[in-house]
C-alpha positions in Angstrom: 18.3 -41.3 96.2 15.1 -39.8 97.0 13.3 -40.5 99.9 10.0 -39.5 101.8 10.4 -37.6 104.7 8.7 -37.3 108.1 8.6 -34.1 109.3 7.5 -33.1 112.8 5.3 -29.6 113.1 7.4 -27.5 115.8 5.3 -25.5 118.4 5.8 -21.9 116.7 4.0 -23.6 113.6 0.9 -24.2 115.9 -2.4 -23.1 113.9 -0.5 -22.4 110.5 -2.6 -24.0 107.2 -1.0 -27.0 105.9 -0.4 -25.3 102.5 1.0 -22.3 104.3 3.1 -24.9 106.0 4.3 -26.3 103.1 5.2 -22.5 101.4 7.3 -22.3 104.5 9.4 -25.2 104.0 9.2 -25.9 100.4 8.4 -22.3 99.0 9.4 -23.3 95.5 6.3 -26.0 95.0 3.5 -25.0 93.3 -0.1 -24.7 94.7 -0.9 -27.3 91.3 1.5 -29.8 92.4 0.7 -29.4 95.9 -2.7 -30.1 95.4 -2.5 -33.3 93.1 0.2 -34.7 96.1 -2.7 -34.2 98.9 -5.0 -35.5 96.5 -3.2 -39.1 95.6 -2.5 -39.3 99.9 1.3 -38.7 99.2 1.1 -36.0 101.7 -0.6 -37.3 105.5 -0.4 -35.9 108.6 -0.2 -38.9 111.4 -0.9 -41.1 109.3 -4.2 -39.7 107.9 -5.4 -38.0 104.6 -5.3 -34.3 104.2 -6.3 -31.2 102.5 -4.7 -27.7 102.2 -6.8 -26.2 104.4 -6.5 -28.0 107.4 -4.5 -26.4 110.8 -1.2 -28.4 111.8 -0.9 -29.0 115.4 2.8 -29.0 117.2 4.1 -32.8 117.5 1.8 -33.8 114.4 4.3 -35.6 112.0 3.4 -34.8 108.2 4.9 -37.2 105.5 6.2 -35.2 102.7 7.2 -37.4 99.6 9.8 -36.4 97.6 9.9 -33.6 96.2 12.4 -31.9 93.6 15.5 -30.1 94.9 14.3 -26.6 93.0 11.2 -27.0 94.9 13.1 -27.5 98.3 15.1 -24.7 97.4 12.2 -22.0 97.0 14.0 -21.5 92.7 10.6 -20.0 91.2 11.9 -16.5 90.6 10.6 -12.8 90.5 6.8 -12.9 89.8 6.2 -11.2 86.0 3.2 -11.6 83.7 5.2 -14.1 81.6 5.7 -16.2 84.4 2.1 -16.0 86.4 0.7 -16.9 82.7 1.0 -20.6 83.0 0.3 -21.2 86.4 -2.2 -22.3 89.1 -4.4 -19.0 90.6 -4.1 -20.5 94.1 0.1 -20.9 92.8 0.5 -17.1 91.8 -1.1 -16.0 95.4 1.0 -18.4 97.3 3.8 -16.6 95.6 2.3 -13.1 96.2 1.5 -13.3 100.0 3.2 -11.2 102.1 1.1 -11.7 104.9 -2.1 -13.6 106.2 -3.8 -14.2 109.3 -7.7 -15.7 110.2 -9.6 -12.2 108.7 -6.6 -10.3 106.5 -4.8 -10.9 103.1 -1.4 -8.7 102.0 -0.3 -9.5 98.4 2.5 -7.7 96.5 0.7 -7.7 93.2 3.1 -7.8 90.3 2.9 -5.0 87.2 0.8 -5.8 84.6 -1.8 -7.9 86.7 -5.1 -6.3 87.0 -7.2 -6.7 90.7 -10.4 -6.7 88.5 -11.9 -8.0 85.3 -12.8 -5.4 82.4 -12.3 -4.7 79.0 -9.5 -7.3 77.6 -8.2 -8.4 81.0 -8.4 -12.0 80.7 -6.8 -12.2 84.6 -7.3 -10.8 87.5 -6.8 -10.4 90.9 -10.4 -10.9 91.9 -11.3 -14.3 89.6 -7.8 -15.8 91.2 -9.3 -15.3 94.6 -11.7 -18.0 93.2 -9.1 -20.5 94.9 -8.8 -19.7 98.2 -12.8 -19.8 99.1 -12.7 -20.7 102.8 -14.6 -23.8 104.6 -18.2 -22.0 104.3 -17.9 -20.9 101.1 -16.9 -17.3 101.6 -14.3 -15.9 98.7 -11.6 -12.9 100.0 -12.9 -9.8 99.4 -11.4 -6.8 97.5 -11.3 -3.9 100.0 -9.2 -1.4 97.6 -7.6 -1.5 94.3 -4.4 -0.4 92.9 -4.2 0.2 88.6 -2.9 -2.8 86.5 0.2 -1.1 85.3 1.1 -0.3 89.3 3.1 -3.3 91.4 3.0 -3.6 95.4 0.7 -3.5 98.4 -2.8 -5.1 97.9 -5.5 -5.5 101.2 -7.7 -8.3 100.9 -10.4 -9.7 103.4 -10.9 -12.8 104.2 -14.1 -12.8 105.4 -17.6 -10.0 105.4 -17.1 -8.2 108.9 -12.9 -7.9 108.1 -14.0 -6.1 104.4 -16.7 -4.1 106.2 -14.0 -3.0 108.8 -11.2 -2.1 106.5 -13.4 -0.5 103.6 -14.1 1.7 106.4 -10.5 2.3 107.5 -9.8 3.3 103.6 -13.1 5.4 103.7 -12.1 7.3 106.3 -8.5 7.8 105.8 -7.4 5.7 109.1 -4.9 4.0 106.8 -1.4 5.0 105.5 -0.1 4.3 101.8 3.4 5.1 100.9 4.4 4.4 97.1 7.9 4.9 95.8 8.1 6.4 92.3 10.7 7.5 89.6 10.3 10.5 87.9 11.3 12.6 85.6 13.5 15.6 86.6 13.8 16.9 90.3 11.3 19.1 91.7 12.4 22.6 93.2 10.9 21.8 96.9 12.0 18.7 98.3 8.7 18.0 99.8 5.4 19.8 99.4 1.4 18.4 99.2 -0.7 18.3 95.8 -3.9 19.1 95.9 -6.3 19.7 93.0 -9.5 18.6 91.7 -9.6 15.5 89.4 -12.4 15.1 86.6 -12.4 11.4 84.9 -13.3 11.2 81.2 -13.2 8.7 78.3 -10.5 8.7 75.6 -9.7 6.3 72.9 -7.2 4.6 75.5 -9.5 4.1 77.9 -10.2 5.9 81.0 -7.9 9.5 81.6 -7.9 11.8 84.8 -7.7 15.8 84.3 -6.8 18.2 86.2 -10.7 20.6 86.9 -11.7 23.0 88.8 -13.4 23.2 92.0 -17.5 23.0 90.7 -16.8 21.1 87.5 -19.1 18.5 86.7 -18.2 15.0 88.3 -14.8 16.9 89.6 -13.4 15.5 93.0 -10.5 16.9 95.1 -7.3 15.3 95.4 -5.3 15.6 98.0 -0.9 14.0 98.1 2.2 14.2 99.6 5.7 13.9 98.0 9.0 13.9 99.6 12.7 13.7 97.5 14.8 10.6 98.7 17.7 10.8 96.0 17.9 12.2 93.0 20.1 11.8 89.5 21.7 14.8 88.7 19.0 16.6 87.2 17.4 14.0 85.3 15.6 11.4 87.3 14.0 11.3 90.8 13.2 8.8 93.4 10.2 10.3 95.4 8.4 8.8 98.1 4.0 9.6 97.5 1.8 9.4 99.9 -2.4 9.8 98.6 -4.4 10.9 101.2 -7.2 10.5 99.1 -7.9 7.5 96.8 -8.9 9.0 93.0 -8.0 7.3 90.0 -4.7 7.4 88.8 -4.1 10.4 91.9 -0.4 10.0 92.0 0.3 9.6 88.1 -1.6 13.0 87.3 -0.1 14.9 90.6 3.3 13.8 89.2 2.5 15.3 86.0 0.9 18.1 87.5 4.3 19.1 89.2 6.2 19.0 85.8 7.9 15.7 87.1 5.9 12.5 85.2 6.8 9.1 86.5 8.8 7.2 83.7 7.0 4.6 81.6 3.6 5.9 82.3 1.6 5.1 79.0 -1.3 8.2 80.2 1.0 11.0 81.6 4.3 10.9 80.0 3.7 13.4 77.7 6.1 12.8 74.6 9.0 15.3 74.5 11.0 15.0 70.9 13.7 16.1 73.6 13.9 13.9 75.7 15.1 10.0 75.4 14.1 6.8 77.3 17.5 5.9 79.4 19.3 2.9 78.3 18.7 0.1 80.6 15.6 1.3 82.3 12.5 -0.9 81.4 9.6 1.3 79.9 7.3 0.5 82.0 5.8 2.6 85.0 7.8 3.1 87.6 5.0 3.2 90.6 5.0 1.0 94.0 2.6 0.3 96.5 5.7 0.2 99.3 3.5 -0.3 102.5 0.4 0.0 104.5 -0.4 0.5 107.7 -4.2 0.1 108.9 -6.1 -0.6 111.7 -6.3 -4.9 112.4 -10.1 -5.1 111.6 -10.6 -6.9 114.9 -8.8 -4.1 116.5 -5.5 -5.7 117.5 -3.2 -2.9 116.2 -2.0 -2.0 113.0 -0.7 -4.4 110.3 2.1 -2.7 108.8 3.5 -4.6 105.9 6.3 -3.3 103.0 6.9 -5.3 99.6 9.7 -5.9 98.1 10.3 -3.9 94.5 9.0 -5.5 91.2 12.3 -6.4 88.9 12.4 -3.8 86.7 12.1 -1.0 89.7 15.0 -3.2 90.5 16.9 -3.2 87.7 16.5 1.4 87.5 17.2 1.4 91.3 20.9 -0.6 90.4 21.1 1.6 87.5 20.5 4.9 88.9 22.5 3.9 92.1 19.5 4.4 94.3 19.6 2.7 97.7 16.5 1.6 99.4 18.0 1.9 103.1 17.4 5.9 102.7 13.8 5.3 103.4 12.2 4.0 106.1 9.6 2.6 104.2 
């Protein structure tokens, strides 16, 4: 029989939001159905009314009603655009959050979800931050942006001194990205830098990079890093990227422009009457934000945070027989 529980905040928990609390011990429940519980007063702490935003103190004792065992059990599975479709904004970055404190935001943005609005995106990134306004007002920033088609690492700040401090960390190149991609083929040097200078310009399919030269019109350099962690015979590769500049689409054209496109790129794959999709491998591009490091905003050392692969990187990884312990990011 169900039964409401009493539930006593324990002093490591000291300062943590009450929905974060919540995502800790019940990760499967919704932000929707959270909400409408604090709402109706099925969920107090000592005694009293609350609201997801409030900080739980150690000894408070929070009544939790009951709640469904799939709930309790964390059972919501891999984020995918089929399953972010139907649900709450505030929901989908619960479920994204790989890390939070009082100025910084780390999501692992799933494939297929754009950070911003523009031509037929009808969700974003940026409109689901909507949800988490703070107290005052203030909505998390976008400090970066990764493309649509690209899952992993996304920075956001929580308030206007944080984004002023880490748009300067990305301006300046204080930060580290690391991105994990397959490609095709194996390069001939197992590591080696890209650099080139990238010229943006309009096609039918929207917005292309090309590779210019040094004085064209609108052309600015590029500048990555690639290193071989395993390979597949001679077919596929699993290279680690690193951008140390931030253009459009940088890592999909300097894979191209080494001869080795990432697989299930829509732009760069260049068709090859050759050349056949594997069986079992998704077609869908195979690029991950892996991790960050950057500078705390308030100066308190770096925040160094790595997300998990989306599902189909998953699925080529198991195919492939690549195995994520031979990098160390």
């Amino acid at each position: 029989m169900a039964v409401v529980a009493q539930v006593k905040v324990e002093a490591d928990e000291a300062g943590l939001r009450l929905d974060r609390w919540f995502k800790l011990h019940y990760p499967g429940l919704g932000f929707g159905h959270l909400q409408k519980l604090l709402r109706s007063g099925q969920i107090r702490v000592d005694g009293g009314r609350a609201k997801a935003d409030m900080r739980v103190a150690p000894g408070q004792i929070i009544r939790v009603p009951p709640i469904e065992a799939d709930a309790a059990r964390g059972k919501t599975g891999p984020l995918t655009m089929n399953t972010i479709r139907d649900r709450h904004d505030g929901d989908v970055l619960s479920q994204m959050l790989l890390y939070e404190d009082e100025k910084v935001l780390v999501f692992n943005k799933p494939a297929g979800l754009a950070v911003q609005g523009g031509s037929g995106v009808s969700r974003h990134v940026d409109a689901m931050l909507e949800a988490w306004r703070n107290k005052k007002g203030e909505k998390p920033r976008l400090v970066h942006r990764i493309d649509r088609d690209t899952s992993g690492i996304l920075v956001v700040a929580r308030t206007r001194g944080a984004a002023v401090a880490l748009t300067k960390s990305f301006r300046e190149r204080d930060t580290q990205k690391v991105y994990w991609a397959v490609v095709k083929g194996v390069p001939r040097e197992r590591e080696g830098r890209i650099s080139t200078y990238l010229v943006k310009e309009s096609t039918p399919d929207g917005d292309r990079m090309r590779i210019a030269r040094h004085g064209d019109p609108g052309a600015d350099h590029a500048l990555s890093h690639y290193r071989v962690v395993e390979a597949l015979a001679q077919r596929f590769t699993w290279l680690e990227m690193e951008p140390y500049t931030g253009r459009t689409h940088q890592l999909r054209v300097h894979a191209a422009h080494l001869g080795h496109p990432i697989i299930g790129d829509p732009k760069y794959f260049e068709d090859d009457p050759n050349w056949e999709f594997p069986g079992g491998v998704q077609k869908r591009l195979h690029l991950h934000a892996r991790r960050i490091r950057i500078p705390h905003p308030d100066g308190r050392g770096l925040i160094d945070q790595i997300a998990p692969l989306p599902p189909h990187m998953v699925q080529t990884f198991n195919l492939f027989g690549f195995d994520e312990s031979a990098s160390e990011a």
